[in-house]
VOPAGU-2260 file (C-alpha; in pm, 1 decimal, decimal comma):
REM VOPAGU-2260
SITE   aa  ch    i         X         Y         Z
SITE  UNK   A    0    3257,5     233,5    1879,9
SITE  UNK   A    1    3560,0     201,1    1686,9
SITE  UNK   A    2    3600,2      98,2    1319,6
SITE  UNK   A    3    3813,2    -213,5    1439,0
SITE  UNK   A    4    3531,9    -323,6    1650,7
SITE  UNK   A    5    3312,5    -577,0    1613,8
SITE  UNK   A    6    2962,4    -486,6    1546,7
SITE  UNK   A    7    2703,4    -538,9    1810,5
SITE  UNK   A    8    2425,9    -807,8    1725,0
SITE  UNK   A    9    2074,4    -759,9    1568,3
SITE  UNK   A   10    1825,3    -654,9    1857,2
SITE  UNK   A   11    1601,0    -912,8    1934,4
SITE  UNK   A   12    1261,7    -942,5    1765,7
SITE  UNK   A   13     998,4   -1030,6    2040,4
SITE  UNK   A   14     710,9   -1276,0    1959,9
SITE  UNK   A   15     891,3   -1339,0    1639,5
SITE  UNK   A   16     702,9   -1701,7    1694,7
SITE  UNK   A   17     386,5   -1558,4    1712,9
SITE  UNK   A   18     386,8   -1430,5    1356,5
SITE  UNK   A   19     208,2   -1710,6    1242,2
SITE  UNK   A   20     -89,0   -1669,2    1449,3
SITE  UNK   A   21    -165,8   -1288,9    1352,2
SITE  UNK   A   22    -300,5   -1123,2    1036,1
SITE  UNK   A   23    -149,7    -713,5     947,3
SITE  UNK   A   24    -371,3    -454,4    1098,3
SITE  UNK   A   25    -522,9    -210,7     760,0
SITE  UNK   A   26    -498,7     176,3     938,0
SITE  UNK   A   27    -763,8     367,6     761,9
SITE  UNK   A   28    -681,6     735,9     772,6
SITE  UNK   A   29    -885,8     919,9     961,1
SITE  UNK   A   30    -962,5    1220,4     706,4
SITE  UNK   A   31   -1126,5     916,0     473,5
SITE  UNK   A   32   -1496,0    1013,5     453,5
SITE  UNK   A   33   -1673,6     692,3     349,2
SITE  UNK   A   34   -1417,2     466,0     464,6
SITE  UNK   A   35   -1418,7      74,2     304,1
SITE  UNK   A   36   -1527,2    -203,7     530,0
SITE  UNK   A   37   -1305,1    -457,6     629,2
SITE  UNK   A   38   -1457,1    -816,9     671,2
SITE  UNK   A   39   -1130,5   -1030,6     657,4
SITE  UNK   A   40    -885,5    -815,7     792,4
SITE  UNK   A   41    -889,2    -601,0    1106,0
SITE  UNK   A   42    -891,0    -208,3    1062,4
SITE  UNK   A   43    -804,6      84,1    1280,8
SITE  UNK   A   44    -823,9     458,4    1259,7
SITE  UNK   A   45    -537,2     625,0    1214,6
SITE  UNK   A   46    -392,2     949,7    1056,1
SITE  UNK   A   47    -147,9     880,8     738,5
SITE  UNK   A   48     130,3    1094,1     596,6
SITE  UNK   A   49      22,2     949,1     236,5
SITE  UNK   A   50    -273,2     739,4     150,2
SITE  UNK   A   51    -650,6     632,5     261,2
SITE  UNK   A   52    -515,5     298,8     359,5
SITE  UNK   A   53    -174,0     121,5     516,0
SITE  UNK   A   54    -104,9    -163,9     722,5
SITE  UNK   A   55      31,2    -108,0    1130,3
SITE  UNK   A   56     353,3     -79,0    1144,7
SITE  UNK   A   57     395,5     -46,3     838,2
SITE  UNK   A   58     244,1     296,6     739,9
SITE  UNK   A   59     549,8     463,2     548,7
SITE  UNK   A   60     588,7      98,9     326,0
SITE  UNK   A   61     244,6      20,2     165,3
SITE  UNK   A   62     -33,2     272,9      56,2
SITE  UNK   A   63    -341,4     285,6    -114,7
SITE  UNK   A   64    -506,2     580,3    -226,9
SITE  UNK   A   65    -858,0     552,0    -311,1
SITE  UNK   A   66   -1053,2     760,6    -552,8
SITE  UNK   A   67   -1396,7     777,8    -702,4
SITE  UNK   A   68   -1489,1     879,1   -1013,8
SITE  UNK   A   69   -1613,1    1201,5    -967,0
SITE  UNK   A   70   -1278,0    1263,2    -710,1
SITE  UNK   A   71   -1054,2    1146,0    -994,1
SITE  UNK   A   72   -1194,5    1391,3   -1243,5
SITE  UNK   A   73   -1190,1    1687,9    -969,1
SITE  UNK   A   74    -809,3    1548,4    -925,7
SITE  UNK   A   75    -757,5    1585,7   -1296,6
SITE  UNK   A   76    -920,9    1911,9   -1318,4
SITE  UNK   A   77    -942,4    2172,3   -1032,3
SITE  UNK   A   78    -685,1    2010,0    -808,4
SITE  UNK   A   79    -394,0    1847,5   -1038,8
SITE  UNK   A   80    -100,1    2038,8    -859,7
SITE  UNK   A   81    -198,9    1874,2    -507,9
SITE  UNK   A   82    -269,6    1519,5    -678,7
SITE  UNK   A   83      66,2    1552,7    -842,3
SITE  UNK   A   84     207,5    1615,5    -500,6
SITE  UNK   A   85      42,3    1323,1    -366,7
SITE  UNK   A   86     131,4    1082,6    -632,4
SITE  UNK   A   87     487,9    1180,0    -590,0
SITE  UNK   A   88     528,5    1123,5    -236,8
SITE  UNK   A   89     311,6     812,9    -301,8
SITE  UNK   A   90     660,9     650,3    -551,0
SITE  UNK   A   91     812,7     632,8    -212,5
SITE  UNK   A   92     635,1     325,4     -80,1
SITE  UNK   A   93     751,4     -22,2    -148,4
SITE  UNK   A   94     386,8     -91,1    -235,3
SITE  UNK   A   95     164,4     216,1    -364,0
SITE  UNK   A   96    -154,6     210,3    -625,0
SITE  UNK   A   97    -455,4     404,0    -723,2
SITE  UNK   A   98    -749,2     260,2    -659,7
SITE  UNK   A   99   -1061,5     395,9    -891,9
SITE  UNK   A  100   -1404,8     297,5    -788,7
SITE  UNK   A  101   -1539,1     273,7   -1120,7
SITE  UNK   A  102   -1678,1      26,5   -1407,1
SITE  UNK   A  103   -1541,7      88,7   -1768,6
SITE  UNK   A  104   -1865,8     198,2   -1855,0
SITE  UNK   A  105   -1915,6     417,7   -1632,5
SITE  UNK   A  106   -1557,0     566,6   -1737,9
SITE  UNK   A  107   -1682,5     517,4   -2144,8
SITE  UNK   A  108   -1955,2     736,6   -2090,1
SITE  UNK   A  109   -1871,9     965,4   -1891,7
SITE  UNK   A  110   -2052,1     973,2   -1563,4
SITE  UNK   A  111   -1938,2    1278,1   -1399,0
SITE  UNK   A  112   -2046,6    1648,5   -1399,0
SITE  UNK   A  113   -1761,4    1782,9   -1614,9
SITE  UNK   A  114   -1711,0    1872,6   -1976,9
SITE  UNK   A  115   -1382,4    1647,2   -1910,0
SITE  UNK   A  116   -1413,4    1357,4   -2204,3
SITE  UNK   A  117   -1375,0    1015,9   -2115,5
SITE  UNK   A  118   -1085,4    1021,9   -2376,5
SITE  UNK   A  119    -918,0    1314,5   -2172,1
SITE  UNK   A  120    -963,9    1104,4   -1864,6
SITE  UNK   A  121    -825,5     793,4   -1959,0
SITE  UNK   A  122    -505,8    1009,6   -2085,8
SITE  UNK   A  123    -504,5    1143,7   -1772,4
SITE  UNK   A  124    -495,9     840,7   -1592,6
SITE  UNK   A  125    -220,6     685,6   -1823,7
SITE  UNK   A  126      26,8     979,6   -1783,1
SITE  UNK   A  127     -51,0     949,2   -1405,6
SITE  UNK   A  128      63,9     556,0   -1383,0
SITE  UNK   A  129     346,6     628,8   -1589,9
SITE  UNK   A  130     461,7     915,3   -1430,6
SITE  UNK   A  131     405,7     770,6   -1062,9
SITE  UNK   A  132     215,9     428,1    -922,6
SITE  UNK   A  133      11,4     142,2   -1059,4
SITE  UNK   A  134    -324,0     232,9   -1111,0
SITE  UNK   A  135    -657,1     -35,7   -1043,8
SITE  UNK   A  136    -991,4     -20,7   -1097,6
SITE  UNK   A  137   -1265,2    -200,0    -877,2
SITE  UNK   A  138   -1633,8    -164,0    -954,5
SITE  UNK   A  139   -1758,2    -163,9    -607,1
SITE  UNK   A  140   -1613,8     -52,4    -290,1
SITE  UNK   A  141   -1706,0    -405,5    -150,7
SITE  UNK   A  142   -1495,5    -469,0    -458,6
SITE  UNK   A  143   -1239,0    -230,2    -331,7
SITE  UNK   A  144   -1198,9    -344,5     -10,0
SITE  UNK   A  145   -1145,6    -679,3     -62,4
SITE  UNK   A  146    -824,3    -586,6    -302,6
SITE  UNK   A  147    -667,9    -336,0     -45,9
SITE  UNK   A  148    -698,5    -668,7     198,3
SITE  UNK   A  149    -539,1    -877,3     -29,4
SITE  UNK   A  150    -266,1    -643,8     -74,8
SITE  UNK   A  151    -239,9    -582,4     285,2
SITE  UNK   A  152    -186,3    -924,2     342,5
SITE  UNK   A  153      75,3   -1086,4      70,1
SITE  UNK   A  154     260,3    -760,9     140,7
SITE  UNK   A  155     296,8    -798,7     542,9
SITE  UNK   A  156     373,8   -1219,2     425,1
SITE  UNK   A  157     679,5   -1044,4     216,8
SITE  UNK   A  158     780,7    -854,3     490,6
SITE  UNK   A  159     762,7   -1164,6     717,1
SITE  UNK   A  160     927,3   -1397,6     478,1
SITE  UNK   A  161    1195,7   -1149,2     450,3
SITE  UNK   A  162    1243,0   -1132,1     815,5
SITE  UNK   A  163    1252,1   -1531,2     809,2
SITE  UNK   A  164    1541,9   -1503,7     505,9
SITE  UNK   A  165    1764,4   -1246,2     742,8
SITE  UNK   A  166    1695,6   -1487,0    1038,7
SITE  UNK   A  167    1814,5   -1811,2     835,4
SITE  UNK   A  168    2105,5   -1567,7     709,9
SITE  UNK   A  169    2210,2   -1452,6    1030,8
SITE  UNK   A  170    2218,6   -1771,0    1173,0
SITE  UNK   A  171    2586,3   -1925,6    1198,9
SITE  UNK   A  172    2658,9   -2249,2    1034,6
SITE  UNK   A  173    2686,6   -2533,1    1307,5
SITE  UNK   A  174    3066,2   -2616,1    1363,4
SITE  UNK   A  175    3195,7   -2903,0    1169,7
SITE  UNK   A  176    3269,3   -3206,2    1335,1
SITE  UNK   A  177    3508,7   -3337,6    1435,6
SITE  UNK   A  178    3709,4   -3667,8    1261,3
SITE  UNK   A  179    3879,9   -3930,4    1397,9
């Protein structure tokens, strides 16, 4: 193709019009041990470059890594490099966060097996969201599951709504008519 010619047009989107009748797909990676459960979204197995959860089709736009408590202080401690890692591949998502299982008070006094302070982890965790992605805390994993489906699905309504804007942006004006 030339420079002078005209470009070709968009390919088509099949069962665009069916959008509205379907609900994203969370992919729950398939190294997560105790993996959430889903009861408003559907959920498949799947393997992830980054993350415990992602939406089909989707996988390298939204992620959600999910930590205990006890994970995130083994994260702050014995494994930091490989977290770091993580987190930094993780600022490449349009949507990425930390979720921590945990209540403040179980943060406030320190429930772990660790001589790491609840001062040191809270410092820890602020560097981390600074440094990389937003970081939430849900008390339960019933708790946590019910956020990642929330996420899951405003994010895919973005995406669609976006799709909608290019559509209504692509579309050519209708010809002007024509005066007496």
């Amino acid at each position: 193709m030339s420079d002078d010619e005209p470009l070709p047009t968009l390919p088509a989107l099949k069962s665009l019009s069916r959008l509205s009748e379907l609900r994203p797909i969370i992919v729950t990676d398939t190294r997560e041990v105790t993996p959430f459960i889903f009861t408003r979204l559907p959920s498949v197995r799947g393997t992830l470059i980054t993350g415990d959860y992602g939406i089909l089709g989707a996988e390298d736009l939204f992620m959600v890594e999910r930590k205990s408590l006890s994970d995130m202080v083994g994260c702050f401690m014995g494994e930091r490099e490989r977290f770091t890692r993580e987190m930094h591949r993780a600022r490449g998502f349009r949507f990425a966060r930390l979720l921590i299982i945990a209540t403040e008070d179980e943060i406030e006094y320190g429930a772990w097996h660790s001589k790491f302070t609840p001062k040191a982890f809270r410092s820890s965790v602020s560097a981390f969201e600074s440094r990389f992605i937003p970081v939430v805390y849900a008390p339960t994993p019933e708790a946590g599951a019910m956020l990642v489906e929330k996420w899951a699905w405003w994010f895919a309504r973005s995406l669609v709504e976006t799709c909608n804007d290019l559509l209504r942006g692509s579309t050519p004006p209708p010809a002007p008519e024509k005066t007496a």
